[in-house]
C-alpha positions as CSV (number, residue, x, y, z in Angstrom):
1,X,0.0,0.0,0.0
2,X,1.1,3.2,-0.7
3,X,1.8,5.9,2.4
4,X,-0.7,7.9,1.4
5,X,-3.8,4.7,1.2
6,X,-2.1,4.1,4.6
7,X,-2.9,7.2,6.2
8,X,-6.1,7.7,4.3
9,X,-7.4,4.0,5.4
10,X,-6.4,4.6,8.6
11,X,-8.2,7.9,9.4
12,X,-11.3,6.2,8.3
13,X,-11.2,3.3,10.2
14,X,-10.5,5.3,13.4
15,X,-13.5,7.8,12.8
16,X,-15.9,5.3,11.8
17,X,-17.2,7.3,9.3
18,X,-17.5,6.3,5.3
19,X,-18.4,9.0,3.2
20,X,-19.6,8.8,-0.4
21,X,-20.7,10.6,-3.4
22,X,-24.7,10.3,-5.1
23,X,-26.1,12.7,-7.5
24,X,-23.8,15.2,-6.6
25,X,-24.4,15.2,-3.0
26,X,-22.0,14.2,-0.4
27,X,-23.7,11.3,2.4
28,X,-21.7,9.6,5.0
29,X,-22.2,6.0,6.3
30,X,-21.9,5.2,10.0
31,X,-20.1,2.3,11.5
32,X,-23.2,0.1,12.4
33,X,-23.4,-0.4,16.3
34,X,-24.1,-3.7,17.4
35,X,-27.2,-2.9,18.5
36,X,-28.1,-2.1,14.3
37,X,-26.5,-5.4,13.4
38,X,-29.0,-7.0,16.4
39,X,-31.8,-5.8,14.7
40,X,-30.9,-6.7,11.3
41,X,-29.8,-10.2,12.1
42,X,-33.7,-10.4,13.2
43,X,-34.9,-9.3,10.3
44,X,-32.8,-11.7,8.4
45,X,-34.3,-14.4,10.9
46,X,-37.6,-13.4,10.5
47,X,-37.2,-13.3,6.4
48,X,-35.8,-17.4,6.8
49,X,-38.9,-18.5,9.2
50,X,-41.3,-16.7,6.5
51,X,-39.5,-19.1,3.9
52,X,-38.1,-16.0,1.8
53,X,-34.8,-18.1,1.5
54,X,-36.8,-21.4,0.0
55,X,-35.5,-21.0,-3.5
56,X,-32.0,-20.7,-1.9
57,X,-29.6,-23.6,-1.1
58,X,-28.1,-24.6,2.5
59,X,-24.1,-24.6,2.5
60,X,-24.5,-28.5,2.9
61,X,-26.4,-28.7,-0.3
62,X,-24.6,-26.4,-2.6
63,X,-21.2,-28.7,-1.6
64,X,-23.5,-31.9,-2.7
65,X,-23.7,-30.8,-6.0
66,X,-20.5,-29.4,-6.8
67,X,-19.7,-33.3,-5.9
68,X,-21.9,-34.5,-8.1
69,X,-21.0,-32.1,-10.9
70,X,-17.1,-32.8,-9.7
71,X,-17.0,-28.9,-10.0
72,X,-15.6,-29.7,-6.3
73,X,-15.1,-33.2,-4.5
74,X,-14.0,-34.2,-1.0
75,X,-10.8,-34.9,-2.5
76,X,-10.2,-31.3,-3.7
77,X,-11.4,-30.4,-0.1
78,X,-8.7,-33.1,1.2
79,X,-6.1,-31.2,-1.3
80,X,-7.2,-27.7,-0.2
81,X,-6.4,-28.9,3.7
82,X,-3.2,-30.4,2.8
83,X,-2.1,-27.4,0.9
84,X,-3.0,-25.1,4.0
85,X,-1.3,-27.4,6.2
86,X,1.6,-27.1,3.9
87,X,1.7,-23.3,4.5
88,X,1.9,-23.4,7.9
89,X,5.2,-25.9,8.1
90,X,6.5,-23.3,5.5
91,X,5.8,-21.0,7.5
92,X,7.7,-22.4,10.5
93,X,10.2,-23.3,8.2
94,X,10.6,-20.0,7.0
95,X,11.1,-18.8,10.6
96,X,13.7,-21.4,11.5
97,X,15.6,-20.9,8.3
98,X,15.8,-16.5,8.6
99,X,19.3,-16.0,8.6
100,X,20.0,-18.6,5.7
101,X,19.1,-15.9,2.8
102,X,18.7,-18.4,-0.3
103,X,16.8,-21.0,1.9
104,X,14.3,-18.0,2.3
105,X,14.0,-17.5,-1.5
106,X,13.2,-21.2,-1.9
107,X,10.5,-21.6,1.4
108,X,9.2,-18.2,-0.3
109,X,8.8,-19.4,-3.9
110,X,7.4,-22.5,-2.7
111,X,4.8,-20.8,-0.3
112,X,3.6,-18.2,-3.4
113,X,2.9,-21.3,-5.8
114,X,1.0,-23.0,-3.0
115,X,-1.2,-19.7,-2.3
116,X,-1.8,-19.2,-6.0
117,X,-3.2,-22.7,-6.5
118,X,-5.2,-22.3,-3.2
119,X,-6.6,-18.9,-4.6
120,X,-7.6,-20.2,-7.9
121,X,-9.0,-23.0,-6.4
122,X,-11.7,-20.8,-4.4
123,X,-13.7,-19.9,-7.8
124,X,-14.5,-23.8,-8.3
125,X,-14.5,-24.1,-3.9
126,X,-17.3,-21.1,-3.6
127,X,-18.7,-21.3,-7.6
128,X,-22.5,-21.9,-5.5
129,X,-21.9,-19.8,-2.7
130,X,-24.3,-16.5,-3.8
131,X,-27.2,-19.4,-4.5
132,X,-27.0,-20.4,-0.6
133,X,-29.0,-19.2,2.0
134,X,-25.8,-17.9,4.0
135,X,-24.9,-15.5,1.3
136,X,-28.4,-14.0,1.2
137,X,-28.5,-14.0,5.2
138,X,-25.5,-12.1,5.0
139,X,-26.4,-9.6,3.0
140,X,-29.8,-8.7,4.5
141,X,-28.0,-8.0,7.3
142,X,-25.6,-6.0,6.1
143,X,-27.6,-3.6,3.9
144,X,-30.2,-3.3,6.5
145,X,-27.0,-2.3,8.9
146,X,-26.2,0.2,6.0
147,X,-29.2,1.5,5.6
148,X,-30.5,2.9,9.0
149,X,-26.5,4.2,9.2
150,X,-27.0,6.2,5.9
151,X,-26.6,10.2,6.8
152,X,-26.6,13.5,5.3
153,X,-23.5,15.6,6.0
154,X,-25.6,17.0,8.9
155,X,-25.5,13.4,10.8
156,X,-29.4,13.2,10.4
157,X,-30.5,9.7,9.6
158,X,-32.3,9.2,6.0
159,X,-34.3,5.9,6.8
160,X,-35.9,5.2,10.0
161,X,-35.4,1.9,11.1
162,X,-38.7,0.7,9.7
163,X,-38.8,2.6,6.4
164,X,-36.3,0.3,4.9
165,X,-37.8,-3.2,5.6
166,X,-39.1,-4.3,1.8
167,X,-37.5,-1.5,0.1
168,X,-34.6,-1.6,-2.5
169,X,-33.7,1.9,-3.3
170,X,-30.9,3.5,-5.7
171,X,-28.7,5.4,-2.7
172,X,-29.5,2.3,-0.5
173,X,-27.9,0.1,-3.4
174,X,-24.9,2.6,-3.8
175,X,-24.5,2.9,0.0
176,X,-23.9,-0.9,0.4
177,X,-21.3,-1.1,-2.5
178,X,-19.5,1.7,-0.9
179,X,-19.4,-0.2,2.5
180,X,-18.8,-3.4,1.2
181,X,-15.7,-2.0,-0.7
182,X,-13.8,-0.7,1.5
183,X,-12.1,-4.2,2.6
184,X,-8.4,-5.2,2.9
185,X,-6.8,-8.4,3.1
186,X,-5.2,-9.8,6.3
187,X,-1.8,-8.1,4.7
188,X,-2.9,-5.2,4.6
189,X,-4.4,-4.8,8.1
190,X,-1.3,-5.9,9.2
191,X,0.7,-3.4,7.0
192,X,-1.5,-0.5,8.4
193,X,-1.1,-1.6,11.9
194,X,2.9,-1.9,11.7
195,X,3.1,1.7,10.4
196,X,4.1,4.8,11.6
197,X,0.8,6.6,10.9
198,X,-1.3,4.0,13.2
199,X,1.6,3.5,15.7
200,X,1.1,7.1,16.5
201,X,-2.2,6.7,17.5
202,X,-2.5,3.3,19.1
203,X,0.4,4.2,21.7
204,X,-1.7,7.3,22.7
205,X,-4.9,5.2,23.6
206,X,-4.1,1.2,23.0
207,X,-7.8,-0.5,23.6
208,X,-9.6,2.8,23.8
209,X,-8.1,4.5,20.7
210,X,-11.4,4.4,18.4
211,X,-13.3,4.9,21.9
212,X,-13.9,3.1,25.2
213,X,-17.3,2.0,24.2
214,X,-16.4,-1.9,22.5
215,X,-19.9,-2.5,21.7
216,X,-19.4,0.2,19.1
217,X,-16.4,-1.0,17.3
218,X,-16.9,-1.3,13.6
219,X,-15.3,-4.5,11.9
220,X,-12.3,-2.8,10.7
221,X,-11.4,-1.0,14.0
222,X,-11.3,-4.6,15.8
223,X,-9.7,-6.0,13.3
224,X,-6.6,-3.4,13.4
225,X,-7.1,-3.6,17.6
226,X,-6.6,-7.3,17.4
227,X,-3.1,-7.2,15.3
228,X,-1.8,-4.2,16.9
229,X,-2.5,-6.5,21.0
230,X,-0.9,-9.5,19.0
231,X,2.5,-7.7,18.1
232,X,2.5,-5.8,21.1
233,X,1.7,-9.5,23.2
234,X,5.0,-10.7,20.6
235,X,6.9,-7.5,21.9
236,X,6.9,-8.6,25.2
237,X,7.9,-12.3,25.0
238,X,10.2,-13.7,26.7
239,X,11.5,-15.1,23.5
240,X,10.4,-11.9,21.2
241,X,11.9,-12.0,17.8
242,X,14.0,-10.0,15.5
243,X,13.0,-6.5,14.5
244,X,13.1,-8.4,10.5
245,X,10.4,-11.0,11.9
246,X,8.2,-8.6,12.5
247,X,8.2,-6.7,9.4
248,X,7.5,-10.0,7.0
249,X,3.7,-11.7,7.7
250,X,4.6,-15.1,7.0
251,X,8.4,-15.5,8.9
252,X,6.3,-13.7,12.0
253,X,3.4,-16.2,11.4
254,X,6.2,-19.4,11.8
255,X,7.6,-17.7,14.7
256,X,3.7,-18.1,16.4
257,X,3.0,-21.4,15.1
258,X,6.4,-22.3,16.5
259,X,5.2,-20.8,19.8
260,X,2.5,-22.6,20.5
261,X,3.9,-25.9,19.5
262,X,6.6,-25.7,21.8
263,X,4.3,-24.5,24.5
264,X,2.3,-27.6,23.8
265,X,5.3,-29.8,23.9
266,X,6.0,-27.8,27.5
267,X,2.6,-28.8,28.7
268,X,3.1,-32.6,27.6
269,X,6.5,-32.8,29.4
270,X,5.3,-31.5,32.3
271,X,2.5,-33.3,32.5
272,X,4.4,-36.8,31.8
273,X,6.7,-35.6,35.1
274,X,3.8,-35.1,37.2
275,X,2.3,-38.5,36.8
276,X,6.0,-40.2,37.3
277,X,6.2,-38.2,40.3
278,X,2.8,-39.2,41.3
279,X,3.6,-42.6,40.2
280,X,6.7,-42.9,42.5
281,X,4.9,-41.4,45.7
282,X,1.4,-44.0,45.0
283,X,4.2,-46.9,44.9
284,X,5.4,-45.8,48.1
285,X,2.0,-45.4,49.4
286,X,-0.1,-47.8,51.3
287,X,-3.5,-47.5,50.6
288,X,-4.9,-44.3,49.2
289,X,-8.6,-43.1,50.0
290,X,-10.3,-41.5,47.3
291,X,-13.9,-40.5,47.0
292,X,-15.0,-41.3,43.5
293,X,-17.4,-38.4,42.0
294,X,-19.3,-41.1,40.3
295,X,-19.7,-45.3,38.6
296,X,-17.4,-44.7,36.1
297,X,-14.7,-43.2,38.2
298,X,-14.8,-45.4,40.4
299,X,-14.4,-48.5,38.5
300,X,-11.6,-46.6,37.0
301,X,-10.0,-46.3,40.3
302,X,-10.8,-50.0,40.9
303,X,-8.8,-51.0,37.4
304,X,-5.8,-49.3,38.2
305,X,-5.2,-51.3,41.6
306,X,-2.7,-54.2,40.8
307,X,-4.0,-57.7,40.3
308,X,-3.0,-58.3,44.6
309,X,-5.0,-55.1,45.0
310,X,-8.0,-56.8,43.3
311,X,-7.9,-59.8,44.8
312,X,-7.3,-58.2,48.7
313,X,-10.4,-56.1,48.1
314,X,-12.1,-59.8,46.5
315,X,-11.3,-60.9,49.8
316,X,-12.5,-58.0,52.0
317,X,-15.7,-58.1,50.2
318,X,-16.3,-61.8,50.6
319,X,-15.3,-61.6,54.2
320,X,-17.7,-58.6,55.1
321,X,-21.0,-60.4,53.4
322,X,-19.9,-63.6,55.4
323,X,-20.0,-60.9,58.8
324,X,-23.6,-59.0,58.5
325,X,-23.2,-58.0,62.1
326,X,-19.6,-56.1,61.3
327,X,-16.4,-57.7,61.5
328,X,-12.8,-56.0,63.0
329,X,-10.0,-55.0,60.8
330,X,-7.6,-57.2,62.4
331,X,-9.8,-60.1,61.4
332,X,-9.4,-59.7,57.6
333,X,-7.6,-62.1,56.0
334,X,-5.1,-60.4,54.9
335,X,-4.4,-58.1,57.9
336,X,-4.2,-61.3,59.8
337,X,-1.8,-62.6,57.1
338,X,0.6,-59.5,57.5
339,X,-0.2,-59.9,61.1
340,X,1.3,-63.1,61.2
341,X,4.1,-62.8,58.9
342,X,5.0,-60.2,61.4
343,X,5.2,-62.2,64.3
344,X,7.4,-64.5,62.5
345,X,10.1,-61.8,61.7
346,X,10.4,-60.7,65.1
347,X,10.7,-64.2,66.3
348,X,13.3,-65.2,63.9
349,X,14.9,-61.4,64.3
350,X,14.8,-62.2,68.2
């Protein structure tokens, strides 16, 4: 992006404001608040229960019949996962290979053949998706949003919120191209928050720089607040990578999937020395009382006694049913067993 898109997207994400040009006249678009998208998702919801969306197909159905057409089988799907799975290890690779310049070139060349097969693959992957019912959901919602947010440049709404219910009208159609346009890819967002223009601003007010109120945060502004906390969170790791990591998406991306893997591998290895630890102390343990929450438990507990465990509490069992008016512990069999093989030490000892 150039500096000047930069600052430009920027200053419209943070005011929350889209303006646009119809016949002449200038009209502005505000962020829709949640409590717009609320009332539009019912809408949408109340169109699907009065069958509006009966012509449509579910998700489900349009991925049947790209099968059947072999416009898109499960194994393209089973190729589309394995090629994103393949970014990611690239992406780690990439990481663990930064200071090796012409490994980089190759992990890079490899990673921009996989995306473009993966991008070309999403015409055939989504070739049904404005025939489902989620496409036509989703944009009920959104140009109802866009509609009770449409403005003159006095900030006076042009729709009330039940004017616009069953209407389709030129501004309303123009309004809901402008809003839907102004997108970026992940890149981008990530470009605009590493800058200078939005560092400016994000130090001055972190969480509350587009305003304290959350439930008010258009897409965009949570979007850049989410990738500004997640380089800030990588700032102040203990093992926080090289100023050059930061500035390329995919080495930075490795450097996270590695992360988390060895944090997982962490939580495995500590785990596997807390059961040998607990392992040695139950070995040197006697018998352990343990209240079982419930069956299953409990005959969980039961298993993992040793086959002389088993057969002691057999024993005890048999013993107590044979004694319905109570029976003393020294008059188990097996206490009086260890009882007795007691008695003999101490008289051989003595």
């Amino acid at each position: 992006m150039k500096e000047s898109e930069i600052e430009s997207s920027i200053r419209t994400i943070l005011s929350g404001v889209q303006y646009f040009n119809y016949k002449n006249n200038f009209y502005k678009i505000i962020s829709p608040s949640s409590d717009d998208y609320a009332l539009a998702h019912y809408i949408a919801k109340t169109k699907y229960k009065n069958r509006i969306f009966d012509s449509f197909l579910t998700e489900e159905e349009s991925k049947r019949q790209l099968d059947i057409a072999g416009i898109w089988t499960s194994e393209d799907e089973n190729k589309y996962d394995t090629s994103l799975s393949e970014i990611e290890k690239l992406k780690v690779s990439l990481y663990e290979s930064r200071i090796h310049s012409n490994k980089c070139k190759s992990i890079k060349s490899r990673l921009k053949g996989i995306r473009k097969a993966v991008n070309e693959s999403h015409t055939r992957k989504y070739y049904l998706f404005d025939k489902t019912i989620e496409y036509h959901y989703g944009f009920i919602v959104t140009n109802y949003a866009v509609a009770i947010s449409l403005c003159d440049m006095n900030s006076e709404k042009l729709f009330n919120k039940s004017d616009v219910l069953d209407i389709s009208l030129p501004i309303i159609d123009k309004a809901y191209t402008e809003f839907i346009t102004f997108s970026f890819s992940n890149e981008q967002y990530r470009e605009m928050v590493r800058s200078s223009n939005w560092s400016s601003f994000w130090n001055c007010g972190k969480e509350n720089v587009c305003g304290e109120d959350f439930t008010k945060l258009s897409n965009h502004q949570r979007t850049m607040i989410a990738y500004s906390k997640m380089y800030d969170n990588a700032r102040q790791s203990l093992e926080c990578p090289e100023e050059d990591v930061f500035k390329d998406d995919d080495m930075f991306d490795g450097w996270m999937i590695k992360q988390a893997e060895d944090m997982k591998e962490k939580r495995r290895e500590n785990a596997n020395n807390s059961n040998t630890r607990h392992n040695e102390r139950m070995s040197r343990a006697g018998e352990i009382f343990y209240v079982a929450p419930d069956q299953e438990e409990a005959q969980e507990i039961f298993d993992s006694n040793t086959i002389a465990g088993r057969a002691k509490i057999h024993s005890r069992r048999k013993s107590v049913k044979q004694n319905p008016e109570g029976i003393s512990e020294d008059q188990l069999p097996d206490v009086k067993m260890e009882l007795r093989k007691k008695f003999i030490e101490q008289v051989k000892g003595s």
